[in-house]
Backbone as CSV, one residue per row, in Angstrom:
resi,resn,N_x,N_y,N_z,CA_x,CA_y,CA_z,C_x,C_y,C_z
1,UNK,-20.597,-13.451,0.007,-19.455,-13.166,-0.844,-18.761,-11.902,-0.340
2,UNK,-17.826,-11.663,-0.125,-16.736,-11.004,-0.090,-16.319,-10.172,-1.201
3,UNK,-16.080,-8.938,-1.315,-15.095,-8.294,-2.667,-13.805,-8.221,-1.431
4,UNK,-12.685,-8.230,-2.331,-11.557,-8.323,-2.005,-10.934,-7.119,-3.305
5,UNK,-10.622,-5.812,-2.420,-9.977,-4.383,-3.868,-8.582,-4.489,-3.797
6,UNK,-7.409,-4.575,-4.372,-6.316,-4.403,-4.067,-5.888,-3.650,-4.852
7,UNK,-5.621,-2.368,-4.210,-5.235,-1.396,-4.832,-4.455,-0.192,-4.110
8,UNK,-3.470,0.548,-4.815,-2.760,1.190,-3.943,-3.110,2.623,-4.179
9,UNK,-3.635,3.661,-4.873,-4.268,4.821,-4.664,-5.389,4.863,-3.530
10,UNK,-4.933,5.449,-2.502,-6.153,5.657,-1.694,-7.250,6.074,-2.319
11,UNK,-7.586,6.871,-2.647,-8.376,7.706,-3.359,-9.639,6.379,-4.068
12,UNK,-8.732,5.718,-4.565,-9.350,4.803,-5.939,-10.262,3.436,-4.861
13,UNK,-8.902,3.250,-4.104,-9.269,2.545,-3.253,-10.690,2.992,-2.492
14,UNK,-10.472,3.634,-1.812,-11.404,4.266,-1.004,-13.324,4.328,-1.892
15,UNK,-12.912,4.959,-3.074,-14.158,5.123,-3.771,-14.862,4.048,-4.394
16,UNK,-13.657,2.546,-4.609,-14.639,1.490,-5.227,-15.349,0.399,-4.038
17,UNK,-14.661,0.959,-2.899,-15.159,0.842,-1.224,-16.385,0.847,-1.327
18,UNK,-16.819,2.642,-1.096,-17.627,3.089,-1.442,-18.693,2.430,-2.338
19,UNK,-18.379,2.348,-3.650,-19.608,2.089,-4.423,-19.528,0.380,-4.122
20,UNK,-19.032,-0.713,-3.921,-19.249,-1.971,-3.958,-19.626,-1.793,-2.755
21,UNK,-19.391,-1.021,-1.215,-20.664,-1.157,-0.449,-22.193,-0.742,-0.957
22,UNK,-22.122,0.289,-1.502,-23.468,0.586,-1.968,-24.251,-0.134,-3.136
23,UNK,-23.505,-1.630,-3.246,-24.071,-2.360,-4.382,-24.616,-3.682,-3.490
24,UNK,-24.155,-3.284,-2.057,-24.544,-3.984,-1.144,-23.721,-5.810,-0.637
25,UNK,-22.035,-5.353,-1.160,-21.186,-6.348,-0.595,-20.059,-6.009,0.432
26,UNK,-19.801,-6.847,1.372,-18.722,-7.086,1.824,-17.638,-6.548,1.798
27,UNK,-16.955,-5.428,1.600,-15.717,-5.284,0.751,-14.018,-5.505,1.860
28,UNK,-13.347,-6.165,1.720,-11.935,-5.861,2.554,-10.861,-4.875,1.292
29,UNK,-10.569,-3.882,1.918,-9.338,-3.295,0.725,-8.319,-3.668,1.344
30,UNK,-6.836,-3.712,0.230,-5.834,-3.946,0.691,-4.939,-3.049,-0.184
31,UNK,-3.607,-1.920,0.130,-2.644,-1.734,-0.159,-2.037,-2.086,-1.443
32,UNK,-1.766,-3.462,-1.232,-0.945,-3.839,-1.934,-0.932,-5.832,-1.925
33,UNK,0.090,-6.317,-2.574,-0.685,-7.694,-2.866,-0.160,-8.376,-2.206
34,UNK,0.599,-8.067,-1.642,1.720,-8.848,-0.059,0.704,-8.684,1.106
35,UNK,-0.180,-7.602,1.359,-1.052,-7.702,2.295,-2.354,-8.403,2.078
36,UNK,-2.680,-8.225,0.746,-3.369,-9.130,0.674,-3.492,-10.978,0.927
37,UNK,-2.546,-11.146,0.588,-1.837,-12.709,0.031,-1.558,-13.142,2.097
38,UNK,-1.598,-12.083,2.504,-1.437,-12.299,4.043,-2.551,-12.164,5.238
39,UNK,-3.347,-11.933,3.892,-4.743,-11.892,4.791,-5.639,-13.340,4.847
40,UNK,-5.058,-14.332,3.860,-5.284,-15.489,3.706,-5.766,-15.707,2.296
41,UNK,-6.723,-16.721,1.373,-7.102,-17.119,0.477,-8.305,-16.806,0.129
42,UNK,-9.001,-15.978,-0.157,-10.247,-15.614,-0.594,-10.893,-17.081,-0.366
43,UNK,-12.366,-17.033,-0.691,-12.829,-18.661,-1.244,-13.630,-18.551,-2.453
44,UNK,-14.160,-19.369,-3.001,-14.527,-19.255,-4.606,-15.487,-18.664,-4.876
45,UNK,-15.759,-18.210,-3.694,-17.572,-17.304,-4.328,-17.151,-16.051,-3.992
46,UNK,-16.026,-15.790,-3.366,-15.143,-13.963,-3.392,-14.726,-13.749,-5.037
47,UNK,-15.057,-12.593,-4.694,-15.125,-11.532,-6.001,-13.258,-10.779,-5.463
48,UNK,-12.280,-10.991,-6.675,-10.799,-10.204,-6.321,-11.296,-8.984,-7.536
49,UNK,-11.067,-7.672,-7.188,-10.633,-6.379,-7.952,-9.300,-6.168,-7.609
50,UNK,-8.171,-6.444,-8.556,-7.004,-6.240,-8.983,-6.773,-5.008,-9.568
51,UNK,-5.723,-4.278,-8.919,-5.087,-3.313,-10.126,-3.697,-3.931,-10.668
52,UNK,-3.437,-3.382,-11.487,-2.505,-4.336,-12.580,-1.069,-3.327,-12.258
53,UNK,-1.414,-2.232,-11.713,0.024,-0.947,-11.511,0.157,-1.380,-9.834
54,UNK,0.518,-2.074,-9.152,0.711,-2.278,-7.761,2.321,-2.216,-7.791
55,UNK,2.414,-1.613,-6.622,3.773,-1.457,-5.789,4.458,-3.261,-5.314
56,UNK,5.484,-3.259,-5.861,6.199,-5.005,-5.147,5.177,-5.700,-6.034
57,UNK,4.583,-6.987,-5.557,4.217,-7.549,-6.485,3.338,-7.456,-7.219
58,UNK,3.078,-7.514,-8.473,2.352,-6.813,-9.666,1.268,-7.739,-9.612
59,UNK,0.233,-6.905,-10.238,-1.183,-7.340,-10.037,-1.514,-8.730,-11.185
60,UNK,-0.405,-8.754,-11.855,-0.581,-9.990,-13.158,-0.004,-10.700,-12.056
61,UNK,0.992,-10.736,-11.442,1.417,-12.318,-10.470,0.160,-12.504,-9.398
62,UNK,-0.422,-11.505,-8.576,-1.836,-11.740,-8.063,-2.935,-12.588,-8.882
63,UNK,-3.241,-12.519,-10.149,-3.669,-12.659,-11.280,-3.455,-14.561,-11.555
64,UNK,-2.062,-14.907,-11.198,-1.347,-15.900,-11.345,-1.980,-16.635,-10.559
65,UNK,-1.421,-16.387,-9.341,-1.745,-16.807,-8.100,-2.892,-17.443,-7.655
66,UNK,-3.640,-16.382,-7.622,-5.606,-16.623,-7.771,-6.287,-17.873,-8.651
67,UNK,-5.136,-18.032,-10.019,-5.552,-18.886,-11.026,-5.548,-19.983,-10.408
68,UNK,-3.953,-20.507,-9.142,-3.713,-21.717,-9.036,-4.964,-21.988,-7.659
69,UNK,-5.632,-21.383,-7.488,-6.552,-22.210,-6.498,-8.050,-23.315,-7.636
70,UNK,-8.312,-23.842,-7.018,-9.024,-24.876,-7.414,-10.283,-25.005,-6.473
71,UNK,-11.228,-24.350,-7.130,-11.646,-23.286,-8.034,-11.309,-22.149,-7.825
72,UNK,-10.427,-21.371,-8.455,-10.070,-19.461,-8.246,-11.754,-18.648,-7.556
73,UNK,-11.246,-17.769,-7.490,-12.273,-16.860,-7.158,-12.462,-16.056,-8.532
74,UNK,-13.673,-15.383,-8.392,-13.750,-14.427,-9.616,-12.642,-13.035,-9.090
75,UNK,-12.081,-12.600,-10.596,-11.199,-11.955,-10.717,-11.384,-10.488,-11.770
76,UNK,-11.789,-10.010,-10.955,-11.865,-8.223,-12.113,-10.632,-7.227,-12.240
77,UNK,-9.929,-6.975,-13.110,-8.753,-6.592,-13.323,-9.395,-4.602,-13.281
78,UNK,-8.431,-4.193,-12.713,-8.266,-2.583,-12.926,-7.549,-1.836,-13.606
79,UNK,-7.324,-0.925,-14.419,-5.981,-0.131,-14.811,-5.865,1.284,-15.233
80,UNK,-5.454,1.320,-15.081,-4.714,3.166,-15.622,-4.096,2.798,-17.305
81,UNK,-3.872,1.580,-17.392,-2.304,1.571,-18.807,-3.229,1.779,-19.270
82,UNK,-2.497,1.843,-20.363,-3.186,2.250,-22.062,-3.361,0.710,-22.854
83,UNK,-4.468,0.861,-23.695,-4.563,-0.339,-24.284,-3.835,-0.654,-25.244
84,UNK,-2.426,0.080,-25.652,-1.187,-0.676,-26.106,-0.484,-1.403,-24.933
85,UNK,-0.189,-1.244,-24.047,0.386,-1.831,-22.632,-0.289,-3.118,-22.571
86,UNK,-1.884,-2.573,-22.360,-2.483,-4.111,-22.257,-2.327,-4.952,-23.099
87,UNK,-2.106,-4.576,-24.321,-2.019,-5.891,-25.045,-0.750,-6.944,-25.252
88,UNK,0.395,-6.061,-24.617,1.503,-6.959,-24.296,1.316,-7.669,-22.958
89,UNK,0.367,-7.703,-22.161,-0.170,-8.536,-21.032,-1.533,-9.030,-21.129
90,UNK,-1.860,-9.130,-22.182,-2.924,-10.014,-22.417,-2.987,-11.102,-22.634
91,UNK,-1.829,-11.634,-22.336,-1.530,-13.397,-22.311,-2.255,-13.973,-21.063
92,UNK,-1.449,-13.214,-19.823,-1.551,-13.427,-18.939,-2.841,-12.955,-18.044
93,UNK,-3.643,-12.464,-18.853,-5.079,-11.887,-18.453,-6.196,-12.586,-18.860
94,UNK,-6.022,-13.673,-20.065,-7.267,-14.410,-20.728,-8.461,-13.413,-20.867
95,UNK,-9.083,-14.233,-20.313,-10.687,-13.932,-20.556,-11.323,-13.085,-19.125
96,UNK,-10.148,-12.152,-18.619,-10.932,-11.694,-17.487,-11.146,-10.216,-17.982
97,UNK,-12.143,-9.846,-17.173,-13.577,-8.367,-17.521,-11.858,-7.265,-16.848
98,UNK,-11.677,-6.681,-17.901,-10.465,-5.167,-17.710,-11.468,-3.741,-17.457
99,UNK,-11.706,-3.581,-16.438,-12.120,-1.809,-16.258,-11.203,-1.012,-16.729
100,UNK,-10.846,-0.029,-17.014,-10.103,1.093,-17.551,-10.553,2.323,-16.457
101,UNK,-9.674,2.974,-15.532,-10.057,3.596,-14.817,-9.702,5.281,-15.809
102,UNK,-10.566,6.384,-15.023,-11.182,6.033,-13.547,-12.877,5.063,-14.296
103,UNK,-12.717,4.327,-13.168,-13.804,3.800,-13.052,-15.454,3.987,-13.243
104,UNK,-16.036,3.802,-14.130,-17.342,4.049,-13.668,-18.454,3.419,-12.977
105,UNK,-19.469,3.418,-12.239,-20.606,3.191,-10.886,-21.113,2.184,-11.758
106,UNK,-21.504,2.729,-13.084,-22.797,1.778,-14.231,-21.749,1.070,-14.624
107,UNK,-20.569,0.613,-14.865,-19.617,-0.642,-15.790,-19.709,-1.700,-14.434
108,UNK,-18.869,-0.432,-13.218,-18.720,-1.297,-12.068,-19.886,-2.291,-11.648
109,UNK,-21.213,-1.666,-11.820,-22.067,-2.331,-11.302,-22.618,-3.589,-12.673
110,UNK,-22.244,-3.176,-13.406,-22.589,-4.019,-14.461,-21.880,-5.964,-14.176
111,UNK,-20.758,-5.503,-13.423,-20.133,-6.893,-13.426,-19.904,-7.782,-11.885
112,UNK,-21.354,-6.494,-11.365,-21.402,-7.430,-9.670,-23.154,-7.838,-10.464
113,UNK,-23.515,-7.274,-10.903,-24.997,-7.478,-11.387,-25.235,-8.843,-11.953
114,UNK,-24.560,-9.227,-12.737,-24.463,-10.414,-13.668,-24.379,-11.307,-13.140
């Protein structure tokens, strides 16, 4: 399995690098979701970490996107908003696991563990 981070803070980027190597996966980061989407199609046993604040196309159309494969990949959403924000995009989020950054090691690892 593959993690696939798309995220545009280096920083953020860089550190969930970091800890999803040290949880002992795969990780490719990407920028942004145009580089991603150009790196090809994940496959269904890749793990996507989305941030939902991305530059150009927004991490809910990534979100979209991911849905229309058959079978999607698993999908972990990231964010900075506030949970008034989220809840005007919680249509479009269903039933997927929302981190609230910054991030923590024990949540993070909680949802490669499972």
């Amino acid at each position: 399995m593959t993690v696939h981070v798309i995220e545009d803070d280096f920083a953020v980027c860089d550190a969930l690098t970091i800890l999803l190597n040290e949880l002992g996966h795969d990780v490719r980061a990407y920028a942004s979701a145009e580089e991603f989407l150009s790196d090809g199609r994940p496959v269904p046993t890749d793990t996507v970490v989305v941030d939902l604040g991305l530059p150009g196309m927004a991490g809910t159309a990534v979100v979209t996107h991911l849905n229309e494969s058959s079978p999607p990949p698993r999908v972990i959403v990231i964010t900075g908003k506030s949970k008034t924000q989220l809840r005007l995009i919680a249509e479009e989020l269903s039933d997927l696991p929302v981190l609230r950054k910054p991030i923590s090691y024990s949540k993070l690892a909680e949802h490669f563990s499972a």
